[in-house]
Kinemage of the C-alpha trace (Angstrom):
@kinemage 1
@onewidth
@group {chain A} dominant
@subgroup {mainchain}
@vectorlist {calphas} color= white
{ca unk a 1} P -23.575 -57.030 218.886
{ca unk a 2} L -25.996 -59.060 216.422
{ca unk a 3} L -24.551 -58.773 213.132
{ca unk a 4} L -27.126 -57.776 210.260
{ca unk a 5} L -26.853 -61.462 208.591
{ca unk a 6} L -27.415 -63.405 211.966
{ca unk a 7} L -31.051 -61.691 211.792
{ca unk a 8} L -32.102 -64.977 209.656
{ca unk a 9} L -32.311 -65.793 213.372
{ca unk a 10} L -35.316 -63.502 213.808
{ca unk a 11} L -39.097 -65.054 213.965
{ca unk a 12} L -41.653 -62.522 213.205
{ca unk a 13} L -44.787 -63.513 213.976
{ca unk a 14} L -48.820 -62.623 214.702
{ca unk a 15} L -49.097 -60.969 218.228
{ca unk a 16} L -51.210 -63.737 220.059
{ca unk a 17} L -52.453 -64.362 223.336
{ca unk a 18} L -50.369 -65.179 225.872
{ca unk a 19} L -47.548 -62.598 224.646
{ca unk a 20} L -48.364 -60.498 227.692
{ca unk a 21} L -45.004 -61.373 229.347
{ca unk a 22} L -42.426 -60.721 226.280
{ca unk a 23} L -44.567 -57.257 225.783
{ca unk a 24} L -44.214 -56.067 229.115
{ca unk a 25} L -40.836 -57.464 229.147
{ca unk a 26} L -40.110 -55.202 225.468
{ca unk a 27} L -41.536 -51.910 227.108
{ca unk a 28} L -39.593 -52.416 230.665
{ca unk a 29} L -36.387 -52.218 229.041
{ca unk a 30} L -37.105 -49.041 227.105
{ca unk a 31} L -34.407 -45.968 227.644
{ca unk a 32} L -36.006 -42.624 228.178
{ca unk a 33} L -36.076 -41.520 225.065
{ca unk a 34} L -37.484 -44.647 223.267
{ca unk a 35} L -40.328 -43.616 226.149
{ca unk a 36} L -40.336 -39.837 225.359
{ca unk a 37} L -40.681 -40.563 221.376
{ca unk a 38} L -42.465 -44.022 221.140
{ca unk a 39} L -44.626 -44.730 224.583
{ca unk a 40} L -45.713 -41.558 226.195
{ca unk a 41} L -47.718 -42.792 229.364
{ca unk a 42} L -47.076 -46.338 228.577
{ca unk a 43} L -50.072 -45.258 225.432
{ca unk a 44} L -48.116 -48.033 223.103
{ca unk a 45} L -47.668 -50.538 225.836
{ca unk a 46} L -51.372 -50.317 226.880
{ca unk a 47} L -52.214 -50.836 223.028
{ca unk a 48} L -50.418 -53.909 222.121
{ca unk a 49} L -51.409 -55.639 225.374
{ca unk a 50} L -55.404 -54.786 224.739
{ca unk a 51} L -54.788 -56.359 221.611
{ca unk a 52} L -53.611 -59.367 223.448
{ca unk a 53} L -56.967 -59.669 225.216
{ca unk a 54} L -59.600 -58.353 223.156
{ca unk a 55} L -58.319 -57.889 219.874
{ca unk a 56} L -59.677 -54.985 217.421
{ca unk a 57} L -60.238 -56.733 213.519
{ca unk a 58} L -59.033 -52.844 212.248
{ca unk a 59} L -55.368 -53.916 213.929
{ca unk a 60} L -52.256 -56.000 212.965
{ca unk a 61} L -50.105 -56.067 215.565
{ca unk a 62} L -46.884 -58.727 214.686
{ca unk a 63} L -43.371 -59.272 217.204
{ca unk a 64} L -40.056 -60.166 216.131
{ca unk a 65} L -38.603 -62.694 218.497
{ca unk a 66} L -34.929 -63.461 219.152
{ca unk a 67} L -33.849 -66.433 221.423
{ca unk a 68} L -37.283 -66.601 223.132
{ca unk a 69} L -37.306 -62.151 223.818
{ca unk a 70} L -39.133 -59.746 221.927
{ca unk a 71} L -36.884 -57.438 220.261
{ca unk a 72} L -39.256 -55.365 217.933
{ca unk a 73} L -42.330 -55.211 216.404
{ca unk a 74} L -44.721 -53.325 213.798
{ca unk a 75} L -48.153 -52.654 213.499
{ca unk a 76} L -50.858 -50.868 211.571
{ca unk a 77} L -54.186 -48.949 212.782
{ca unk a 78} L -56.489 -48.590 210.497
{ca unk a 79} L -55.799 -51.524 208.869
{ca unk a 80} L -59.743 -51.827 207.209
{ca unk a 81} L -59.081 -48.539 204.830
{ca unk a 82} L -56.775 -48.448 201.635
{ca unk a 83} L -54.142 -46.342 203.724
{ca unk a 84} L -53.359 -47.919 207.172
{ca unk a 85} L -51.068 -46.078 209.883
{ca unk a 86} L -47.966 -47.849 210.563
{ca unk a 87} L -45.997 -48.224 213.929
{ca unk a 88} L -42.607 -49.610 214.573
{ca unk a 89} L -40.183 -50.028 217.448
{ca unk a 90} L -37.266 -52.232 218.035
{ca unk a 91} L -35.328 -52.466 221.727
{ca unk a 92} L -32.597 -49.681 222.155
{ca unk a 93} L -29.926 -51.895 222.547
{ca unk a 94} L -30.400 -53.577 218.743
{ca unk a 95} L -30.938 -50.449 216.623
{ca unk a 96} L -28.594 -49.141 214.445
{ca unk a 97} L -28.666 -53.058 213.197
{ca unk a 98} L -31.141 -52.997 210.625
{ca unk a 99} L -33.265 -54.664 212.309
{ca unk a 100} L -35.906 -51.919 211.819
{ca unk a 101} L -35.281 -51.741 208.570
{ca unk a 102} L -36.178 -55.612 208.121
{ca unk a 103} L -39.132 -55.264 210.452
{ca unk a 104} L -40.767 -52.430 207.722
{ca unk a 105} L -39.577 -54.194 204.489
{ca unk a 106} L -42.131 -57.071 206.692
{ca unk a 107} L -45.010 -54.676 207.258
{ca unk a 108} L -44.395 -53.214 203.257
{ca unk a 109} L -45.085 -56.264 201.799
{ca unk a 110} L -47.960 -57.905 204.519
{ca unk a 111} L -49.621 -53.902 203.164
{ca unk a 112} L -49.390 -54.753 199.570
{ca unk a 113} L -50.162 -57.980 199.530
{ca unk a 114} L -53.579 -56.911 201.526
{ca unk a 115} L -53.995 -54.468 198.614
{ca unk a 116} L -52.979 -51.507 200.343
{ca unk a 117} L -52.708 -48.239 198.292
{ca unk a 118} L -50.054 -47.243 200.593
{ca unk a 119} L -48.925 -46.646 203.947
{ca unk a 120} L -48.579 -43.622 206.640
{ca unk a 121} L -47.292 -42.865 210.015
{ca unk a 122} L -46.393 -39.788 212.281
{ca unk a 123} L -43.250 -39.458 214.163
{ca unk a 124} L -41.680 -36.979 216.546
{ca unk a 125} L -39.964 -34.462 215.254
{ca unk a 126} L -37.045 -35.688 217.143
{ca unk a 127} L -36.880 -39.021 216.222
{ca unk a 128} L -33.624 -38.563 213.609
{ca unk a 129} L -32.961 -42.195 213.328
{ca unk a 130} L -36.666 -43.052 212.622
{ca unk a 131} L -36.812 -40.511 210.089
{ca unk a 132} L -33.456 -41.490 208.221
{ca unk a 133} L -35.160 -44.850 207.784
{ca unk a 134} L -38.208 -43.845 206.150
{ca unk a 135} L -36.472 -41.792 204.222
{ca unk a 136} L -34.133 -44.591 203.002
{ca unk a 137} L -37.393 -46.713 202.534
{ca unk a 138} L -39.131 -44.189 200.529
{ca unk a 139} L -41.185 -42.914 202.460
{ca unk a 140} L -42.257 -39.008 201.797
{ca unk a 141} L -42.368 -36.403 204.099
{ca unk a 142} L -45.560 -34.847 203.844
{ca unk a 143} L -45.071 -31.878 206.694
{ca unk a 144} L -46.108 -31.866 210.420
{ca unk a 145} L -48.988 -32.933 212.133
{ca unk a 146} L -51.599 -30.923 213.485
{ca unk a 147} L -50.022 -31.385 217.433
{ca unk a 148} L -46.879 -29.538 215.620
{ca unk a 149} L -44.403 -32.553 217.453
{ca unk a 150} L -44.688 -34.976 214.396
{ca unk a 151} L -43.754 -35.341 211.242
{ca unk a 152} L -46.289 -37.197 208.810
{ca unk a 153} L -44.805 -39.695 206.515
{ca unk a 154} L -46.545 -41.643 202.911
{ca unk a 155} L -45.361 -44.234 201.376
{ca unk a 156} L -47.374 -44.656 198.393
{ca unk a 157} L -47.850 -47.951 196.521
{ca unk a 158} L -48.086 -47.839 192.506
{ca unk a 159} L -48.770 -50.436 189.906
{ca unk a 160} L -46.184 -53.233 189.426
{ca unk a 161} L -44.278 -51.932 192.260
{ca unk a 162} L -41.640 -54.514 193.073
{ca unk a 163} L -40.988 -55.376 197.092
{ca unk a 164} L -38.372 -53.400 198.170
């Protein structure tokens, strides 16, 4: 087990070409339910790997690396309007590490120092541990979706807001 001070170790970096290999590697080792909440039909996989070959300018997609393996990353959609949609995942076998935690305190700051207003993001309605850590981030829950499986989430930004 990593401890939470050994993830000074961690490189998190722009998705670039080339990362084809450590993404398919990430989404291989997935349990079932990291596939049942996160990558339905491999949607997620298929994402981050288009944006390998023909990156979209309304996308930041960036990977946290550990001794040469992908072990996370975040992302936004949307990332042209004041509020973009946010997307995390870290491999099963590290959560419960912080790691995720580190990983969104990363995609806060990249938001506000963009000029972001704020943030959003949906997720399942079953996903307890995602939801304790927006919570703990402050985040708000808004209420569910419009499929009725996901919880929406804002975090808004205000004036002289320090990083978390």
């Amino acid at each position: 087990m990593i401890q939470q001070n050994e993830w000074n170790d961690i490189t998190i970096r722009t998705l670039k070409a080339g990362d084809e290999n450590l993404i398919n590697d990430f989404f291989d080792r997935m349990g079932g339910e990291s596939r049942a909440l996160f990558n339905r039909r491999d949607y997620n996989r298929r994402g981050v790997l288009k944006q390998c070959t023909k990156p979209l300018s309304d996308r930041c997609y960036w990977l946290a690396i550990l001794d040469g393996a992908m072990v996370g990353y975040v992302f936004y959609l949307d990332w042209d309007t004041g509020v973009p949609e946010l997307g995390i995942a870290v491999r099963d076998d590290l959560r419960g590490q912080r790691l995720g935690k580190r990983l969104m305190m990363y995609a806060i700051d990249e938001a506000k120092m963009h000029g972001k207003g704020g943030i959003y993001l949906t997720t399942h309605t079953a996903n307890l541990r995602g939801q304790a850590l927006y919570d703990a981030m402050g985040f708000t829950c808004m209420g569910v979706a419009k499929n009725g499986t996901e919880l929406m989430y804002l975090y808004r930004f205000r004036n002289n807001e320090s990083i978390i």
